[in-house]
C-alpha positions as CSV (number, residue, x, y, z in Angstrom):
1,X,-103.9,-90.9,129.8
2,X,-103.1,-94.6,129.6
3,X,-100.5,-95.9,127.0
4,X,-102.1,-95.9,123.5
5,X,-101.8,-98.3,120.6
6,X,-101.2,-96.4,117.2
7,X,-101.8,-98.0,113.7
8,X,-98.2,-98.1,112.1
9,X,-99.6,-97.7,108.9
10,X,-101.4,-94.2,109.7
11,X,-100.1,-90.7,110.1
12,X,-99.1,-90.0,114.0
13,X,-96.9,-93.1,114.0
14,X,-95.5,-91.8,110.8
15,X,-95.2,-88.0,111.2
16,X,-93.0,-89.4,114.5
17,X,-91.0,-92.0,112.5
18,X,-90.1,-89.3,110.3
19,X,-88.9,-86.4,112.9
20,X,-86.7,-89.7,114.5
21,X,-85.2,-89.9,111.2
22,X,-84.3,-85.8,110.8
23,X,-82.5,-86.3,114.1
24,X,-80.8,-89.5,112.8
25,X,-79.5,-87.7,109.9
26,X,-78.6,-84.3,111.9
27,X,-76.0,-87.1,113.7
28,X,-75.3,-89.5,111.3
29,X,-75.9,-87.7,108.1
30,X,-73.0,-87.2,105.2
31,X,-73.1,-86.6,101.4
32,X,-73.0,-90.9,101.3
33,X,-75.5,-91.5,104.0
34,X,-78.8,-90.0,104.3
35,X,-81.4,-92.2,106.1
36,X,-84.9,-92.3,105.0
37,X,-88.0,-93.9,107.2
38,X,-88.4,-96.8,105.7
39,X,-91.6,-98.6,107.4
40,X,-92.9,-98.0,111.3
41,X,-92.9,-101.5,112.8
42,X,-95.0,-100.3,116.1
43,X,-95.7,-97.1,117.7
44,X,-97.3,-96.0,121.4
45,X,-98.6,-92.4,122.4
46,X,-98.4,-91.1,125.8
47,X,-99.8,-88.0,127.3
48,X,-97.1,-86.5,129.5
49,X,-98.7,-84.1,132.2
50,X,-97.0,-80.6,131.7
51,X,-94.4,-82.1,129.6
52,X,-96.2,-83.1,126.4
53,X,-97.1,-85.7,123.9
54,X,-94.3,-88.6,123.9
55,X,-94.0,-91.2,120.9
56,X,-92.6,-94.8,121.0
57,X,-92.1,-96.1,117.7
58,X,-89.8,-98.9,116.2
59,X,-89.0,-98.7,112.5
60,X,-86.5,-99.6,109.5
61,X,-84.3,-97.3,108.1
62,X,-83.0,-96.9,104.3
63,X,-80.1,-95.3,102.7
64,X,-80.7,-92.7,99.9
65,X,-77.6,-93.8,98.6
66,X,-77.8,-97.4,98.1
67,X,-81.5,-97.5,98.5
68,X,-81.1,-100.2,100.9
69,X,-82.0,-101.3,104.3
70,X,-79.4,-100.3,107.2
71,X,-80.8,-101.1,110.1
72,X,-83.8,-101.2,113.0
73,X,-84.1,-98.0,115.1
74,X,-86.2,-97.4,118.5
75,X,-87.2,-94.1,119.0
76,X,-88.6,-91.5,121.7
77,X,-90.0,-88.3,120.5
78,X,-92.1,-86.2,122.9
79,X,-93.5,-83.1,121.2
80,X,-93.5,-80.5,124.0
81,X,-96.8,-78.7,125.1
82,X,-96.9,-75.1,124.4
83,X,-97.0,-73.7,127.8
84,X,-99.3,-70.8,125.9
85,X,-96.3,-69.5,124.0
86,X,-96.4,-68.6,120.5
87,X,-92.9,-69.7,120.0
88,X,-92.7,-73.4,119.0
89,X,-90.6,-75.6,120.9
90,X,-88.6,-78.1,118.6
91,X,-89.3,-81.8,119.3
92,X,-87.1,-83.8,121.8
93,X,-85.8,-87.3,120.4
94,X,-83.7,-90.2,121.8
95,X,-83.0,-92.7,119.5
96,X,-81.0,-96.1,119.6
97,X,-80.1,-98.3,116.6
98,X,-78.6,-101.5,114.9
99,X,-76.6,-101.8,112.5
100,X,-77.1,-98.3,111.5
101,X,-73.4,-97.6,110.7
102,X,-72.6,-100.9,109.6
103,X,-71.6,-99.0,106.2
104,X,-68.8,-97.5,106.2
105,X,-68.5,-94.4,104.1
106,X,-65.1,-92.8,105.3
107,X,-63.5,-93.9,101.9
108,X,-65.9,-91.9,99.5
109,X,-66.0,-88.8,101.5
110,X,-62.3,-88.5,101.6
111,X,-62.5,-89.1,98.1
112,X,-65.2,-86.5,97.3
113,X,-63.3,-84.0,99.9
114,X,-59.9,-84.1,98.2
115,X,-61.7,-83.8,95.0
116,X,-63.7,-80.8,96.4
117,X,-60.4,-79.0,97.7
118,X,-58.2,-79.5,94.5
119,X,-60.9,-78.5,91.9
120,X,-60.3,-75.7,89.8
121,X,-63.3,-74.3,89.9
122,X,-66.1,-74.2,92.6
123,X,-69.2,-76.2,91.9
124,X,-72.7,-74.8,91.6
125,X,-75.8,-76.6,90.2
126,X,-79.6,-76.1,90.1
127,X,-83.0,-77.5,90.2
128,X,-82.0,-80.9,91.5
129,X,-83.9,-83.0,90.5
130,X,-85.2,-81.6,86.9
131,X,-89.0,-81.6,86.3
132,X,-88.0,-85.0,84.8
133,X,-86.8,-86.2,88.0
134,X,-83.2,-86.4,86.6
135,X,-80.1,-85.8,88.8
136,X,-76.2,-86.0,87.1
137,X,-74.6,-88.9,88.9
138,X,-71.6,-85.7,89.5
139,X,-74.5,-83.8,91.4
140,X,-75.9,-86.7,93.8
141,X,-73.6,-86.4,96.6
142,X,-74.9,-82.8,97.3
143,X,-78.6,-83.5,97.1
144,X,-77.6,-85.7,99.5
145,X,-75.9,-83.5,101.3
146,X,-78.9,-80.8,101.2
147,X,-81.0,-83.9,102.5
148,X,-79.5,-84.1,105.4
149,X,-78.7,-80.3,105.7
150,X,-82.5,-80.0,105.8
151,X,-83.0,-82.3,108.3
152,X,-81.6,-79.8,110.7
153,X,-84.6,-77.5,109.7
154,X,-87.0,-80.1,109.1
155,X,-86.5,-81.5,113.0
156,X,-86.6,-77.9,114.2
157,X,-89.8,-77.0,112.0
158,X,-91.3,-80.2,113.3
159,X,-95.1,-80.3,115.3
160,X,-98.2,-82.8,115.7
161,X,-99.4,-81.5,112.6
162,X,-96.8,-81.5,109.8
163,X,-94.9,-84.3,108.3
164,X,-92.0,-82.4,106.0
165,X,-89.6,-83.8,103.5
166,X,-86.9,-81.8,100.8
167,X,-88.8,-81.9,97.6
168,X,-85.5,-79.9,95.5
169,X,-83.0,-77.8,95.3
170,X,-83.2,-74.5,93.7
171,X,-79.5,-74.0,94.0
172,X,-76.3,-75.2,95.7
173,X,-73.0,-72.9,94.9
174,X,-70.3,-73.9,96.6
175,X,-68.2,-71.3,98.4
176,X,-64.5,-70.0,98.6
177,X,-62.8,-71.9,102.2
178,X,-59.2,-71.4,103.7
179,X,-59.3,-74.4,105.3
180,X,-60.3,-78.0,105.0
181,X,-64.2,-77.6,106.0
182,X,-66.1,-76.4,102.9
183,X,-69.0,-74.5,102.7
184,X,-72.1,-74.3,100.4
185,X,-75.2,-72.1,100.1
186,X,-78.2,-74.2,99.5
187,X,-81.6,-72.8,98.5
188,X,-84.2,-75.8,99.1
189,X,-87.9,-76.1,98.8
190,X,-89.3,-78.4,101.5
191,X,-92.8,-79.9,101.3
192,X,-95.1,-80.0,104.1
193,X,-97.3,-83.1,103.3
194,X,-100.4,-82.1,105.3
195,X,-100.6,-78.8,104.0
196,X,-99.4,-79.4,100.7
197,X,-97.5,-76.1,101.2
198,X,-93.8,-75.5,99.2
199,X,-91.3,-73.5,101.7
200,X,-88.0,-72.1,100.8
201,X,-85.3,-72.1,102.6
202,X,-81.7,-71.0,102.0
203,X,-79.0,-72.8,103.9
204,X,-75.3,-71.9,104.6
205,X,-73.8,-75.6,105.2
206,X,-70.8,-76.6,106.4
207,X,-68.9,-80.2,105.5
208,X,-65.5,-81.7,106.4
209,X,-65.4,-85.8,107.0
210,X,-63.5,-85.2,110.5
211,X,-66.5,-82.9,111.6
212,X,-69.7,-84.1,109.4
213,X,-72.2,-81.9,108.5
214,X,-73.2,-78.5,109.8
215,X,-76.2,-75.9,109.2
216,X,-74.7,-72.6,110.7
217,X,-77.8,-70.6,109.6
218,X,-80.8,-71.1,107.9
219,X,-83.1,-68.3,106.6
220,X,-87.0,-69.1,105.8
221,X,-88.2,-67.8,102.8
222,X,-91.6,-65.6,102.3
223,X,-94.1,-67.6,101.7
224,X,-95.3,-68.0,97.6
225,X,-98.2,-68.4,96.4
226,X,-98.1,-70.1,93.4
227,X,-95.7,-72.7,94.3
228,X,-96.5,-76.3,93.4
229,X,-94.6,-79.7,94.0
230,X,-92.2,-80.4,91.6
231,X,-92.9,-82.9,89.2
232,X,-90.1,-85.0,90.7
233,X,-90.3,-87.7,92.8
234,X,-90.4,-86.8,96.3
235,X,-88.1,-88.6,99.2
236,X,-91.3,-90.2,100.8
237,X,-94.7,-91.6,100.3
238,X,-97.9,-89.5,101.5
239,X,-99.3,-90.2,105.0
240,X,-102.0,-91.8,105.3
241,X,-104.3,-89.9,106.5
242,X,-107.5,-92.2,107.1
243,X,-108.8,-92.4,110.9
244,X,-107.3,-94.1,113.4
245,X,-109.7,-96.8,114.3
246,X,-111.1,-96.7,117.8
């Protein structure tokens, strides 16, 4: 299959933009940076014989933090064929940046770290945001944090048909640590835009500025039924679905 063309504006460039930016933020990700696909610039699909389907795409990232523009990205994603087993095979991505890490965050997570370690009490928080869409400026570092947490699961989840995002958190308790990486138990609902479906997830997430961010397991959720999308603002914009032209 020759090289082909995608519309950068229309959902295959975008559902691989999107699983470049979970693996960004599984490297790069920290309760002060957590990137967000901000627009494809150009995308290619390739047929791989044996291997899979392989993405090209080009595109701007933002930071949920600042809400601003950090840098131009190039990315390879190849979605691995099947091989007949049931078991799905999470995507493969090699990305290179600019300016990505231009912004320097060391000073607010030491900050945020000492604070962590010397509070009297351990912090816990839920439904973030509210139905209002309303986060407490004291709770925005760890919906961030969850953010990128659930990129982990997001790029693992990841296929040619889904495009996910983290719609909220149910819960975040922080737990007891001996030693300077702290832990938290997340529970976080993630939407998968094509099926409109709500999943839950709870998290068990490790954080130290030295060592970044860690998911050491992650537990799906049955699925429910009468779930919805929160009335919150979700993290990005719908694909658009419409049909490739030919």
């Amino acid at each position: 299959m020759p090289v082909e063309e995608l519309n950068p504006g229309h959902y295959p460039a975008r559902r691989a933009a999107v699983v470049a930016q979970h693996h960004l933020n599984t490297q790069h990700g920290s309760p002060y940076r957590w990137l967000l696909l901000e627009r494809v610039l150009s995308a290619t699909l390739e047929a791989m014989a044996g291997m899979g389907m392989k993405y090209n795409v080009e595109f701007s990232v933002k930071d949920a933090v600042t809400d601003q523009s950090v840098g131009l990205c190039s990315s390879e994603v190849l979605f691995p064929a099947s091989g007949g087993s049931e078991e799905q095979t999470p995507p493969h991505v090699q990305s290179s940046c600019e300016n990505l890490l231009n912004s320097n965050t060391t000073e607010e997570e030491k900050a945020l770290h000492l604070q962590l370690r010397g509070n009297s009490s351990l912090v816990s928080g839920d439904y973030i945001p509210d139905s209002f869409g309303f986060i407490a400026p004291e709770m925005k570092p760890f919906w961030h944090l969850a953010g990128v947490a659930s990129s982990f699961v997001m790029l693992k989840e990841s296929n040619e048909s889904t495009l996910y995002n983290m719609a909220q958190v149910a819960n975040v308790t922080q737990l007891e640590s001996q030693n300077d990486t702290l832990m938290f138990r997340y529970h976080v609902l993630l939407h998968e835009m094509v099926s409109q479906e709500i999943i839950h997830w709870k998290l068990l997430v490790s954080w130290c500025p030295a060592e970044g961010v860690k998911v050491l397991s992650a537990e799906w959720q049955p699925k429910c039924q009468h779930c919805v999308v929160p009335l919150a603002k979700t993290t990005q914009t719908p694909p658009d679905t419409s049909p490739t032209p030919p």
